[in-house]
PDB file of N, CA, C, O and CB in Angstrom:
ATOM      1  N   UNK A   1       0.838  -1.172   0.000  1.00  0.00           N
ATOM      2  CA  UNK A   1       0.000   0.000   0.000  1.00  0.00           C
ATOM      3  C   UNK A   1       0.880   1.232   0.000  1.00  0.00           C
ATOM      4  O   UNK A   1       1.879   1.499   0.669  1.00  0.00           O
ATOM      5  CB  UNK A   1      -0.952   0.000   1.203  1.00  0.00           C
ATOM      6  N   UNK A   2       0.301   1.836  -0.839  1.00  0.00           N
ATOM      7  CA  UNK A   2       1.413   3.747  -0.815  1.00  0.00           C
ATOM      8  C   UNK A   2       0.100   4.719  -0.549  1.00  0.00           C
ATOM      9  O   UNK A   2      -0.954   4.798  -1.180  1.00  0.00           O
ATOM     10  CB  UNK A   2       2.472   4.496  -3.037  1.00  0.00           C
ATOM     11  N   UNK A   3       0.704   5.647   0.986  1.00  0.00           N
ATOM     12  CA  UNK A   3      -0.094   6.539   1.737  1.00  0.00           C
ATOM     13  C   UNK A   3       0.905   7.743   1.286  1.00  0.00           C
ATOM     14  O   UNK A   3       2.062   7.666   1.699  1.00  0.00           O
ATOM     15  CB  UNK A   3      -0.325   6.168   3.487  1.00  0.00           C
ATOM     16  N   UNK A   4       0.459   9.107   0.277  1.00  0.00           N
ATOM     17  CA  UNK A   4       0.481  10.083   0.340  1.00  0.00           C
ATOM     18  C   UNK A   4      -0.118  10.917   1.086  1.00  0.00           C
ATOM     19  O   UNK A   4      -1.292  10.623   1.313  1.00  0.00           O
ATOM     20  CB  UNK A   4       0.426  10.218  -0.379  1.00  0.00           C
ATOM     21  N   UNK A   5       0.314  11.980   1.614  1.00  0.00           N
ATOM     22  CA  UNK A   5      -0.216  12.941   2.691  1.00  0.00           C
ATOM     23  C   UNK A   5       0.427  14.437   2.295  1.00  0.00           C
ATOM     24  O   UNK A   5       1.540  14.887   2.565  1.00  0.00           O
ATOM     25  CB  UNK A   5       0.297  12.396   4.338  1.00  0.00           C
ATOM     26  N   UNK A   6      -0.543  14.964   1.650  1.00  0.00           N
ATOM     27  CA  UNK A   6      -0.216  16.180   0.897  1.00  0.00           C
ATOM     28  C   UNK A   6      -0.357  17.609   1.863  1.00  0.00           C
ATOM     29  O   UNK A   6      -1.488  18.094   1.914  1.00  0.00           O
ATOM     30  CB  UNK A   6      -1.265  16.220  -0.425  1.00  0.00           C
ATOM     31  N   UNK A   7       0.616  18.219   2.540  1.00  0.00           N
ATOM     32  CA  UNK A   7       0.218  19.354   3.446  1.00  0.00           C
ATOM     33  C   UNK A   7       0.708  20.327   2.422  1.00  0.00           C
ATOM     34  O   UNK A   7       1.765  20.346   1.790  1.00  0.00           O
ATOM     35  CB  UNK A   7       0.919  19.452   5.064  1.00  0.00           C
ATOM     36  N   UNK A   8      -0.567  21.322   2.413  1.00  0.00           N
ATOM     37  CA  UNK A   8      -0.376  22.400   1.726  1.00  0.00           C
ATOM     38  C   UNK A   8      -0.939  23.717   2.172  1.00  0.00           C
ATOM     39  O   UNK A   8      -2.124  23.808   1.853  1.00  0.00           O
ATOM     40  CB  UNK A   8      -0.770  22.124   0.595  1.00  0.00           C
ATOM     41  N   UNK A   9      -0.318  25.124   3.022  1.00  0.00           N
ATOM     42  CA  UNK A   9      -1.413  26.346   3.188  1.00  0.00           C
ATOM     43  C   UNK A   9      -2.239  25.549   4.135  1.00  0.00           C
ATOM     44  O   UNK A   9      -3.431  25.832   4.256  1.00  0.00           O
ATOM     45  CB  UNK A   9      -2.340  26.946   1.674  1.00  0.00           C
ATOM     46  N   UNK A  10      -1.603  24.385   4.952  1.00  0.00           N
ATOM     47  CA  UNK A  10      -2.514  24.133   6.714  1.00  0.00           C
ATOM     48  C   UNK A  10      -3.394  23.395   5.745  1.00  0.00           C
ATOM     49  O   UNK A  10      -4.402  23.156   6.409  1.00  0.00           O
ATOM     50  CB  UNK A  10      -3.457  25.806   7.976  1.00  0.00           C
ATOM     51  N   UNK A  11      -3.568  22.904   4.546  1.00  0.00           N
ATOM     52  CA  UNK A  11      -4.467  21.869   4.671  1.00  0.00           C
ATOM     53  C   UNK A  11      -3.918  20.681   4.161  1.00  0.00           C
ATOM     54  O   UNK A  11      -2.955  20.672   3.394  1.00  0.00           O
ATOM     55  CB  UNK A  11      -5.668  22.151   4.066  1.00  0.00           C
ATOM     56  N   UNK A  12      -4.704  19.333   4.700  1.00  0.00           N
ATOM     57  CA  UNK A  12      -3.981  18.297   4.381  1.00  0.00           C
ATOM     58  C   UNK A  12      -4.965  17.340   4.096  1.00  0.00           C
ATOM     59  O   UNK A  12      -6.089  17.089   4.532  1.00  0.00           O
ATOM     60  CB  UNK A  12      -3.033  17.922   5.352  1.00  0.00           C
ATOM     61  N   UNK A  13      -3.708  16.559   2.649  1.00  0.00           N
ATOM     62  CA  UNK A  13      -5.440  15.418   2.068  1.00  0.00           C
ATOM     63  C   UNK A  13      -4.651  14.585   1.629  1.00  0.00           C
ATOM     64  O   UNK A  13      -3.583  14.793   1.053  1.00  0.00           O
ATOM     65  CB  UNK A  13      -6.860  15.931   0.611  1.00  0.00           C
ATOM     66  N   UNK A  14      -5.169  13.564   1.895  1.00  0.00           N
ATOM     67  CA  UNK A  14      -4.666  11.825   1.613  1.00  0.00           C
ATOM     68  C   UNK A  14      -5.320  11.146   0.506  1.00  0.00           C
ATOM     69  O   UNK A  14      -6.492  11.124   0.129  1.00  0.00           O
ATOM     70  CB  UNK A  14      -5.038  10.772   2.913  1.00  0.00           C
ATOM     71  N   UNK A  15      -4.291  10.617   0.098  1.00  0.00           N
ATOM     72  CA  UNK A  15      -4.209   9.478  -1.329  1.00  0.00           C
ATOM     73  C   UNK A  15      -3.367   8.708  -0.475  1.00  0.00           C
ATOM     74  O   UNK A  15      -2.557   8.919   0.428  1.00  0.00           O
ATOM     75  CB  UNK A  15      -3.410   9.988  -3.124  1.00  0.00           C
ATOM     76  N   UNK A  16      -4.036   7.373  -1.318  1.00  0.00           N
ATOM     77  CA  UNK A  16      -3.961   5.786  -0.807  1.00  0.00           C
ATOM     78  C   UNK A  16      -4.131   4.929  -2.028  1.00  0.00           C
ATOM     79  O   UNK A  16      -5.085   5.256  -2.734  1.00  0.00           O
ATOM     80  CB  UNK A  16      -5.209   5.346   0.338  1.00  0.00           C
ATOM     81  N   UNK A  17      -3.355   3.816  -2.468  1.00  0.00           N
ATOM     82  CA  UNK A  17      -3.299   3.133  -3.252  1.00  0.00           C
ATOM     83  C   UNK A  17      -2.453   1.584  -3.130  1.00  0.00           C
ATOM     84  O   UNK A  17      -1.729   1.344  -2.163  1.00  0.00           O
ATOM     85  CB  UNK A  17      -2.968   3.974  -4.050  1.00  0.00           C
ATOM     86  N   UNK A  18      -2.623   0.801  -4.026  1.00  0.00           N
ATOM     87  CA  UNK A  18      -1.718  -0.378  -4.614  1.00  0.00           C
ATOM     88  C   UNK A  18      -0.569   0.068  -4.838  1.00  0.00           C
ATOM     89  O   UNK A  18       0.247  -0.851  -4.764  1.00  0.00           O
ATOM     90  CB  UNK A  18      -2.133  -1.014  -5.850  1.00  0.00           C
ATOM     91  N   UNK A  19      -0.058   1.144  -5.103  1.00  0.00           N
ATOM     92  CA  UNK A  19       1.372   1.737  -5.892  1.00  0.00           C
ATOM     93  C   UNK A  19       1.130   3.089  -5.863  1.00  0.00           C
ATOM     94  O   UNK A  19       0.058   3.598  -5.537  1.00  0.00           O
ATOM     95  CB  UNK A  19       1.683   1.257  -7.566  1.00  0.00           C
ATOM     96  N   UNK A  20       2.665   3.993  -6.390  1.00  0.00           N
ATOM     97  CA  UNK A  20       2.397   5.747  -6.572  1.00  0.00           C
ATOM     98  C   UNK A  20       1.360   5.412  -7.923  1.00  0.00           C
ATOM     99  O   UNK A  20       0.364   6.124  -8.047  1.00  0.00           O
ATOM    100  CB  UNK A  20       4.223   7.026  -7.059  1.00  0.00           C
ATOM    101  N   UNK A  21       1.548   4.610  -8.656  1.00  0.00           N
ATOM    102  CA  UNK A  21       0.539   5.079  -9.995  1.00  0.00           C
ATOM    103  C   UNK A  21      -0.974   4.845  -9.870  1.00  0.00           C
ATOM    104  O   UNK A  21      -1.748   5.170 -10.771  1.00  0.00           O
ATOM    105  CB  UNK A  21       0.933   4.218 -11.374  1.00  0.00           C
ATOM    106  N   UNK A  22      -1.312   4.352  -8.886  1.00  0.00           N
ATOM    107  CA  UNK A  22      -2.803   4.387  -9.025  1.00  0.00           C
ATOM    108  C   UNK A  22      -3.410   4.986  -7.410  1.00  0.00           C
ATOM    109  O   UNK A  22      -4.459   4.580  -6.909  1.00  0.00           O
ATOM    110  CB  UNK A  22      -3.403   2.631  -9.470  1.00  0.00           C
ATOM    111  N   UNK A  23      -2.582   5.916  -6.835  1.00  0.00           N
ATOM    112  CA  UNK A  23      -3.700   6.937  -5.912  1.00  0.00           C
ATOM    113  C   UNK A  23      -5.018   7.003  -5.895  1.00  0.00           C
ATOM    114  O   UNK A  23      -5.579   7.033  -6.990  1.00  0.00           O
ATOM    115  CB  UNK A  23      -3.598   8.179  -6.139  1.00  0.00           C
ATOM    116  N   UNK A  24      -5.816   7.041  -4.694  1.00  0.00           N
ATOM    117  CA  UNK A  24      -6.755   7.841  -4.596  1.00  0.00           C
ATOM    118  C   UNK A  24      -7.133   8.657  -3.495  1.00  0.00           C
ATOM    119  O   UNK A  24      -7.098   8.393  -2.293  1.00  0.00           O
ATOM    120  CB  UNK A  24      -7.549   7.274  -4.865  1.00  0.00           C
ATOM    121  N   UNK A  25      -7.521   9.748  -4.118  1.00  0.00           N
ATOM    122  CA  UNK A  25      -8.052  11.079  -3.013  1.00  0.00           C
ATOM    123  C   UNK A  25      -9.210  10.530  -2.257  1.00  0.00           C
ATOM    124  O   UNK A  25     -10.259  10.177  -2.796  1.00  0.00           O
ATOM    125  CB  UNK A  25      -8.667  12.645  -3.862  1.00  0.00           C
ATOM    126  N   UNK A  26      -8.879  10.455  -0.515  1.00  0.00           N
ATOM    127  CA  UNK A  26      -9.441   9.943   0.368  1.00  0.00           C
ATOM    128  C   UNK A  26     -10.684  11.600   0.188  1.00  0.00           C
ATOM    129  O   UNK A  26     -10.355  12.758  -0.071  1.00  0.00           O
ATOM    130  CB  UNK A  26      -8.290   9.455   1.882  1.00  0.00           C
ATOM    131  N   UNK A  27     -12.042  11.039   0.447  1.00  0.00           N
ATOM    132  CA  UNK A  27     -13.367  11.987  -0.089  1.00  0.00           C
ATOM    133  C   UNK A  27     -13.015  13.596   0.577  1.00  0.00           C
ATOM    134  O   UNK A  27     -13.067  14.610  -0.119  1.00  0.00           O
ATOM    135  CB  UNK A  27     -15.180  11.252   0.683  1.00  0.00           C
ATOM    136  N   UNK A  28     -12.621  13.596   2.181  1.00  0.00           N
ATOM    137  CA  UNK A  28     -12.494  14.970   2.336  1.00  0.00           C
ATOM    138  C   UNK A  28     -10.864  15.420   2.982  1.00  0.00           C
ATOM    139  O   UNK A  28     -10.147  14.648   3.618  1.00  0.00           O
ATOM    140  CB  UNK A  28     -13.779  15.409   3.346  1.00  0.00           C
ATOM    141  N   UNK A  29     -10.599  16.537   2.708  1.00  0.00           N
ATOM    142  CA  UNK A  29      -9.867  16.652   3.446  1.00  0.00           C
ATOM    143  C   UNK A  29      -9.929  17.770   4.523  1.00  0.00           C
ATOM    144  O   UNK A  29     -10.874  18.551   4.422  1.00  0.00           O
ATOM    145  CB  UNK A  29      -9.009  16.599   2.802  1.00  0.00           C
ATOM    146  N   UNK A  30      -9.052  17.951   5.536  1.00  0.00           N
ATOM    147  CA  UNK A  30      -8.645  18.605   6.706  1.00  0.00           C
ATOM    148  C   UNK A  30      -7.484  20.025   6.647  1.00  0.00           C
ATOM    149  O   UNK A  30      -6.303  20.089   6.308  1.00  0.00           O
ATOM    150  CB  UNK A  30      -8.052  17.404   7.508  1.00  0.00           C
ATOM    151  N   UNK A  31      -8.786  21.408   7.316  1.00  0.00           N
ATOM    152  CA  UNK A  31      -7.998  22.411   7.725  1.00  0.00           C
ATOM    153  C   UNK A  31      -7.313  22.431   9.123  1.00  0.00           C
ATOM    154  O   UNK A  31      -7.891  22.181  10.181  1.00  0.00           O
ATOM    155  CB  UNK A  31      -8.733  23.450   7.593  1.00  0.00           C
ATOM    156  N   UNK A  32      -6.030  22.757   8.986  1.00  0.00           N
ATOM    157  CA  UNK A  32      -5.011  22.190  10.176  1.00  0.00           C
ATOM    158  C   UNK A  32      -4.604  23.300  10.308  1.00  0.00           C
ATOM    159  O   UNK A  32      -3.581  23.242  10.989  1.00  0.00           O
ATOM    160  CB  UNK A  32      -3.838  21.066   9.987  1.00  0.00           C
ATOM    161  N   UNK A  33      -4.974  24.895   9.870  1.00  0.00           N
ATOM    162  CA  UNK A  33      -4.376  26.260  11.128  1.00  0.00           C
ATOM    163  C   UNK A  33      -4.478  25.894  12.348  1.00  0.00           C
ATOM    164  O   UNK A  33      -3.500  25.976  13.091  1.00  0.00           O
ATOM    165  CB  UNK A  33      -5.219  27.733  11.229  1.00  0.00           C
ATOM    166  N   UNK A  34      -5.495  25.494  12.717  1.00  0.00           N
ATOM    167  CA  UNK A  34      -5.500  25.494  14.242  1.00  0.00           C
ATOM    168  C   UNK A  34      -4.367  25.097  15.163  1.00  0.00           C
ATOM    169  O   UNK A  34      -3.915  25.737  16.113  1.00  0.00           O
ATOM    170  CB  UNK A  34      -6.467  24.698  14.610  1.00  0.00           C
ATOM    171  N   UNK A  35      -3.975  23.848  14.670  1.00  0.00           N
ATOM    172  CA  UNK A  35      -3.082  23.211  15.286  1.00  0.00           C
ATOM    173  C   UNK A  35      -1.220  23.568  14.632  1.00  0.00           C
ATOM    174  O   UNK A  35      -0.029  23.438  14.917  1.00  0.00           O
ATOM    175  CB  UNK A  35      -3.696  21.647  15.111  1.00  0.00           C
ATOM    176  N   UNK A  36      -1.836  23.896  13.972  1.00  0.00           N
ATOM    177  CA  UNK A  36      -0.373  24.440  12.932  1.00  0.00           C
ATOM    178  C   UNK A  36       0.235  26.146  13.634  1.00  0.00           C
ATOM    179  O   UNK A  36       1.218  26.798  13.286  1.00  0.00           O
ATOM    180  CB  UNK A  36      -1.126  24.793  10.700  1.00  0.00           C
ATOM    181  N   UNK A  37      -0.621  26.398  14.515  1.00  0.00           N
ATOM    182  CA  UNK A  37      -0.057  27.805  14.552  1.00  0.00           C
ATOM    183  C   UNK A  37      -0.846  28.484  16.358  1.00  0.00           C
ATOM    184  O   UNK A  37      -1.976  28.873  16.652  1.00  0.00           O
ATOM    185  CB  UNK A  37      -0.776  28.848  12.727  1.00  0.00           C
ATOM    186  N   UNK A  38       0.147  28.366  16.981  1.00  0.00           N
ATOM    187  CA  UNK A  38       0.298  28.457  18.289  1.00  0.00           C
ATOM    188  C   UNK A  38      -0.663  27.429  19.321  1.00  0.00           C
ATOM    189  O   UNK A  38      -0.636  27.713  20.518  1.00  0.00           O
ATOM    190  CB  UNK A  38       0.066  29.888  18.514  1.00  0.00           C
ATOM    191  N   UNK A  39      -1.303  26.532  18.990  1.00  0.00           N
ATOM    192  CA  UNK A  39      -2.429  25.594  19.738  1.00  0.00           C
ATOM    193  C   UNK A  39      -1.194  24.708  20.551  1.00  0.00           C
ATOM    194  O   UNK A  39      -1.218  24.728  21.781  1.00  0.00           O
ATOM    195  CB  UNK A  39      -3.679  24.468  18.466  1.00  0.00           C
ATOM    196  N   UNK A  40      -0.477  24.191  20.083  1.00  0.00           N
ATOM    197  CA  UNK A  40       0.088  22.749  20.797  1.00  0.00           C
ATOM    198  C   UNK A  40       1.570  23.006  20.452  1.00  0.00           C
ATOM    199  O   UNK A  40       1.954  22.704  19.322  1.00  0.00           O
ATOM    200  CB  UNK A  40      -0.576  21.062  20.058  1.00  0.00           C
ATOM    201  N   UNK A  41       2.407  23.524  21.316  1.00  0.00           N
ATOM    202  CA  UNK A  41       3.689  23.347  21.571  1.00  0.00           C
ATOM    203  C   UNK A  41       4.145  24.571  20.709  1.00  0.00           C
ATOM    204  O   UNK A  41       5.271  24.348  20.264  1.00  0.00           O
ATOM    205  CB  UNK A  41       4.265  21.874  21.220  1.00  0.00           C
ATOM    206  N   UNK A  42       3.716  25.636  20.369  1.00  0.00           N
ATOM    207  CA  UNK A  42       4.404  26.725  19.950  1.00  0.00           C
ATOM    208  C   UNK A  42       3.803  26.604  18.402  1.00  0.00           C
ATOM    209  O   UNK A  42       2.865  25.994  17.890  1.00  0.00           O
ATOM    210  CB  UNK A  42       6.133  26.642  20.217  1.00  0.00           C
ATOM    211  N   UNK A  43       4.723  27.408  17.981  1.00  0.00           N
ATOM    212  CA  UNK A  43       4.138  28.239  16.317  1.00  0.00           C
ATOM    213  C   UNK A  43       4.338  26.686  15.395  1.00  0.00           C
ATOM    214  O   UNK A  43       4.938  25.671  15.748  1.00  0.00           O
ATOM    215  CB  UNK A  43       5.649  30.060  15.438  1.00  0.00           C
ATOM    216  N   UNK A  44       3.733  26.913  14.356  1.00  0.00           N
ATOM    217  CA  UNK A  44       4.128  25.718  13.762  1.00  0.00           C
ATOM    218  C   UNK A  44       4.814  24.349  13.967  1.00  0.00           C
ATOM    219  O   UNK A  44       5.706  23.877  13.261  1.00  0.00           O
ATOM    220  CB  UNK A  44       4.599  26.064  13.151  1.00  0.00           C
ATOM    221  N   UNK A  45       4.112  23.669  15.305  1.00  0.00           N
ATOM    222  CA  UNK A  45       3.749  22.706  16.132  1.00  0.00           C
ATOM    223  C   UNK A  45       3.968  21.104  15.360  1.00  0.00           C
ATOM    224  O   UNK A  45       4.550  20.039  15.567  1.00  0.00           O
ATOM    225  CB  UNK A  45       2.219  23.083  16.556  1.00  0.00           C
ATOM    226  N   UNK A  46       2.949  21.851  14.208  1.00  0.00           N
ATOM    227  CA  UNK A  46       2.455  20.127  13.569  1.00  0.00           C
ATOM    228  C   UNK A  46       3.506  19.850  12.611  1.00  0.00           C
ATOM    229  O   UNK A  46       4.093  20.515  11.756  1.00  0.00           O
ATOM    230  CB  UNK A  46       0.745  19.965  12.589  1.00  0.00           C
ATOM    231  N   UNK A  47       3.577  18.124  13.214  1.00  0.00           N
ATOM    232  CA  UNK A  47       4.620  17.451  12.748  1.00  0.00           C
ATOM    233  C   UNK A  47       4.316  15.905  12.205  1.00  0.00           C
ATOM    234  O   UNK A  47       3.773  15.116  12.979  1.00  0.00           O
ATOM    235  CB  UNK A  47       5.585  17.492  13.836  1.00  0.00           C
ATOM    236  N   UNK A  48       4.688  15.478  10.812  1.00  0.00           N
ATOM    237  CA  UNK A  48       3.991  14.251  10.208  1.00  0.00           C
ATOM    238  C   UNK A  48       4.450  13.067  11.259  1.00  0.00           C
ATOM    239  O   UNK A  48       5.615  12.995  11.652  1.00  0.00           O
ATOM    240  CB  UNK A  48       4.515  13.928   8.486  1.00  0.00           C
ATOM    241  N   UNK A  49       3.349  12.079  11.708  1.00  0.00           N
ATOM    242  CA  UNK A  49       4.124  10.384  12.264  1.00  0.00           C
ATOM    243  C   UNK A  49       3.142   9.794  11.407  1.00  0.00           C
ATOM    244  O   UNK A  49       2.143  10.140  10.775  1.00  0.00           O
ATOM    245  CB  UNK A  49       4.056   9.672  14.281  1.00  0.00           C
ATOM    246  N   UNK A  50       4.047   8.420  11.710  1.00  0.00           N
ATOM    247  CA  UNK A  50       2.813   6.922  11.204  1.00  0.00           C
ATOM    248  C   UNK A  50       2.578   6.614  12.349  1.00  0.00           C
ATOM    249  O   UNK A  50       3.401   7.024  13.168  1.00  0.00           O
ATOM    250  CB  UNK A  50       3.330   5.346  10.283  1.00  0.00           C
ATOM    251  N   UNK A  51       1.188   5.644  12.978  1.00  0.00           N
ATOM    252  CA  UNK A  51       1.045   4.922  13.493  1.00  0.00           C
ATOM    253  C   UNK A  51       0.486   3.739  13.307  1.00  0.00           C
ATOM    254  O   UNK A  51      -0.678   3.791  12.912  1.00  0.00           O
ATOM    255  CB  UNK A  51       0.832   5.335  14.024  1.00  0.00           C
ATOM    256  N   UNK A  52       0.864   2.868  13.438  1.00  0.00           N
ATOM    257  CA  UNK A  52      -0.163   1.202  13.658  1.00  0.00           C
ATOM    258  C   UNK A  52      -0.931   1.165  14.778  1.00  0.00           C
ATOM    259  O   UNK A  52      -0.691   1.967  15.680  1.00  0.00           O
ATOM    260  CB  UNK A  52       0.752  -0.295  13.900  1.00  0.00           C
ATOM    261  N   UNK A  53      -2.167   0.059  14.924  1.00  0.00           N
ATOM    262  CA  UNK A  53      -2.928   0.194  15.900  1.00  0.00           C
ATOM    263  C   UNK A  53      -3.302  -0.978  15.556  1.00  0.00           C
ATOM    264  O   UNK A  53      -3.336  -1.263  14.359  1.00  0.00           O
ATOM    265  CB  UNK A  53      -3.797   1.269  16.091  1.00  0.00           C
ATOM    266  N   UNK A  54      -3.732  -2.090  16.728  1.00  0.00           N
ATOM    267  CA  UNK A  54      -4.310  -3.589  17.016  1.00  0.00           C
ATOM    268  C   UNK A  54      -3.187  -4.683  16.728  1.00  0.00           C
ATOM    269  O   UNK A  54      -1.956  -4.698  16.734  1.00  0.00           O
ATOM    270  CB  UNK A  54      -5.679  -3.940  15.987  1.00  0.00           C
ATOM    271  N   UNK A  55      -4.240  -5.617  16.467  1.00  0.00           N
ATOM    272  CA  UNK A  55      -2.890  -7.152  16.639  1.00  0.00           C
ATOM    273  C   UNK A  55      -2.421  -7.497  15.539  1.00  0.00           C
ATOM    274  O   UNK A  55      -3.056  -7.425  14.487  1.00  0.00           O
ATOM    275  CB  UNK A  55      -3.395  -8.749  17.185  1.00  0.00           C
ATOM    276  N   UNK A  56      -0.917  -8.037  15.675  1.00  0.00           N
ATOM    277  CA  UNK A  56      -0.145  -8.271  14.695  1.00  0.00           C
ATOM    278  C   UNK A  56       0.545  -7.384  14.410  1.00  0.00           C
ATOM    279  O   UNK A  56       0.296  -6.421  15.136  1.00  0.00           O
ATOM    280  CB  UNK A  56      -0.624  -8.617  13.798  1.00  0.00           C
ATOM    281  N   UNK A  57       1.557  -7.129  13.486  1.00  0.00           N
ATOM    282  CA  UNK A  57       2.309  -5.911  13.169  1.00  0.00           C
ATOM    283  C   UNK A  57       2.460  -5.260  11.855  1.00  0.00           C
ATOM    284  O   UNK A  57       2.098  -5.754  10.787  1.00  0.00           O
ATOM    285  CB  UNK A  57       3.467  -6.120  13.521  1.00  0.00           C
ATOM    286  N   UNK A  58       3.147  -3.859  12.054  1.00  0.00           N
ATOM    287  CA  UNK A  58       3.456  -3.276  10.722  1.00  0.00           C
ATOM    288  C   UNK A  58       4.864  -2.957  10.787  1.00  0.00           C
ATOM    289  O   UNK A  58       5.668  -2.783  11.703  1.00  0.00           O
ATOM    290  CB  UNK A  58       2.602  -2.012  10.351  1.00  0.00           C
ATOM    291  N   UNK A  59       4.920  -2.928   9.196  1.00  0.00           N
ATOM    292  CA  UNK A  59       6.308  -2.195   8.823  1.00  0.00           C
ATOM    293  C   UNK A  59       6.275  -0.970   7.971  1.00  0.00           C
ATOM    294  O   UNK A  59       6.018  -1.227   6.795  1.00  0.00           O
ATOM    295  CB  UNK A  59       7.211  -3.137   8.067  1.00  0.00           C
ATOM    296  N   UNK A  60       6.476   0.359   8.257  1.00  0.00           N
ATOM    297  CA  UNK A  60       6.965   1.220   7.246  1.00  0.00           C
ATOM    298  C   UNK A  60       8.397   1.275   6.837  1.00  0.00           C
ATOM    299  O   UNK A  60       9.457   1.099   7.437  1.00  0.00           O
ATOM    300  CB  UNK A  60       6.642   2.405   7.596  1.00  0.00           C
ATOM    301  N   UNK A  61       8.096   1.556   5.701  1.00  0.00           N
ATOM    302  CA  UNK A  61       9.732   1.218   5.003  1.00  0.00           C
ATOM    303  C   UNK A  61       9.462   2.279   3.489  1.00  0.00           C
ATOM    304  O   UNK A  61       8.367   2.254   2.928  1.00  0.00           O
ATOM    305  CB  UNK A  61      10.078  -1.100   4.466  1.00  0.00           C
ATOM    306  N   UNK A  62      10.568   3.128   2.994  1.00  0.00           N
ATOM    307  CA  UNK A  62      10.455   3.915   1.807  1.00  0.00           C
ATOM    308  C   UNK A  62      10.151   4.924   2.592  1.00  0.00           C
ATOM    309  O   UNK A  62      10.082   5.779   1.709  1.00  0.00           O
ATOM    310  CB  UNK A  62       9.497   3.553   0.634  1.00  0.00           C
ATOM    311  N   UNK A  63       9.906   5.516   3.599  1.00  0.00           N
ATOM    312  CA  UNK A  63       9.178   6.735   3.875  1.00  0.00           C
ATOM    313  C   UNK A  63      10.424   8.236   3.396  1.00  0.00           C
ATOM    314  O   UNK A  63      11.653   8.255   3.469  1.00  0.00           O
ATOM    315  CB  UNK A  63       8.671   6.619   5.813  1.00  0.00           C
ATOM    316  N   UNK A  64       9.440   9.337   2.923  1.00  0.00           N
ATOM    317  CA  UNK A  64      10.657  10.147   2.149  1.00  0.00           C
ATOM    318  C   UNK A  64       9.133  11.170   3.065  1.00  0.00           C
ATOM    319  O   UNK A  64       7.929  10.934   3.169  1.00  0.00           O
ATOM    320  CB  UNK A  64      11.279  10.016  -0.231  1.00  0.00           C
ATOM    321  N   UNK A  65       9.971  12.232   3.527  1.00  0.00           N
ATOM    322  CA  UNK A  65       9.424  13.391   3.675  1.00  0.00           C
ATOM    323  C   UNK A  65      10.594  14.540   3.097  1.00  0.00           C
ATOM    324  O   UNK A  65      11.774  14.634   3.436  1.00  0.00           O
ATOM    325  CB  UNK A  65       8.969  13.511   5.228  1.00  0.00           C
ATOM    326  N   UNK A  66       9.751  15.450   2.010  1.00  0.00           N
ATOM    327  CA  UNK A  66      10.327  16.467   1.253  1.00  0.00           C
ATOM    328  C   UNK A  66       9.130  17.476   1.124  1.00  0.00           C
ATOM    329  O   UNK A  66       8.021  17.503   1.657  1.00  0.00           O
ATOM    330  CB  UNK A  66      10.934  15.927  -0.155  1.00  0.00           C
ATOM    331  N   UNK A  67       9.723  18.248   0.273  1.00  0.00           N
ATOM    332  CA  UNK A  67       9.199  20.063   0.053  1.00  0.00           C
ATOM    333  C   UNK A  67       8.720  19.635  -1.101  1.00  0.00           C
ATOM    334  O   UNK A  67       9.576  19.051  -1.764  1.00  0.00           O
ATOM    335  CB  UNK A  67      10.435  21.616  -0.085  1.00  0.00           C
ATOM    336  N   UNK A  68       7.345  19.725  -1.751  1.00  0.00           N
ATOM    337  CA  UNK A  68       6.977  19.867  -3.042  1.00  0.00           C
ATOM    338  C   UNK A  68       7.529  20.413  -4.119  1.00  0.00           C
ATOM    339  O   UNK A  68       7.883  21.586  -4.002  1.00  0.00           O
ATOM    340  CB  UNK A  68       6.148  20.299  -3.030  1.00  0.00           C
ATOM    341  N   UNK A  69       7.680  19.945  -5.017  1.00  0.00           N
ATOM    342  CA  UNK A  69       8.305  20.810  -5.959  1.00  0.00           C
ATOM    343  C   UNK A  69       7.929  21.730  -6.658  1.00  0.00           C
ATOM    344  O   UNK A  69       6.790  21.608  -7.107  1.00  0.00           O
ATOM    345  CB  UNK A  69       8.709  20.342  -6.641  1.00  0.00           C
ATOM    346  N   UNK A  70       8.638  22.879  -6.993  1.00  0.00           N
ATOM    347  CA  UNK A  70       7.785  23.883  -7.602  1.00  0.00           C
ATOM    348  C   UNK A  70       7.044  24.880  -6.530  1.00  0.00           C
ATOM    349  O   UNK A  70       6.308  25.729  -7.031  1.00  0.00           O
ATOM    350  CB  UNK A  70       6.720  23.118  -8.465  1.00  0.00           C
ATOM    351  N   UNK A  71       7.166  24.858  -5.135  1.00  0.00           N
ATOM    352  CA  UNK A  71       6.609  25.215  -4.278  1.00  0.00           C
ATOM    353  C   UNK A  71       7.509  26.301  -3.352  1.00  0.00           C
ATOM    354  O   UNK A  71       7.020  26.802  -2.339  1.00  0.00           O
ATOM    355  CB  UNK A  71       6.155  24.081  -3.752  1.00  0.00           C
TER     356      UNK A  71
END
């Protein structure tokens, strides 16, 4: 599975797929000023994690956090 997580201008929207070539835009996405700008631990606070949750395990592996391009 490949989880994109696009933060852009405090908002953020997820694509999920089989591979990068076949994404899809999860239906809504999320305004994140709130938390992005003095709410939780100072000015620009918010910071990307993964988590797993229940039985059995996961692995992330490939993870790349970068600056959009062109941006």
């Amino acid at each position: 599975m490949t989880l994109r997580i696009l933060f852009d201008h405090n908002e953020v929207e997820f694509f999920a797929g089989p591979d990068e070539n076949s994404l899809e835009k999860f239906a809504n996405s999320e305004d994140l000023e709130g938390y992005n700008h003095c709410t939780f631990g100072g000015y620009l606070s918010l910071r990307p994690a993964l988590y797993a949750a229940g039985d059995g395990s996961a692995m992330f592996k490939n993870f790349r956090y970068r600056k959009m391009d062109g941006k």
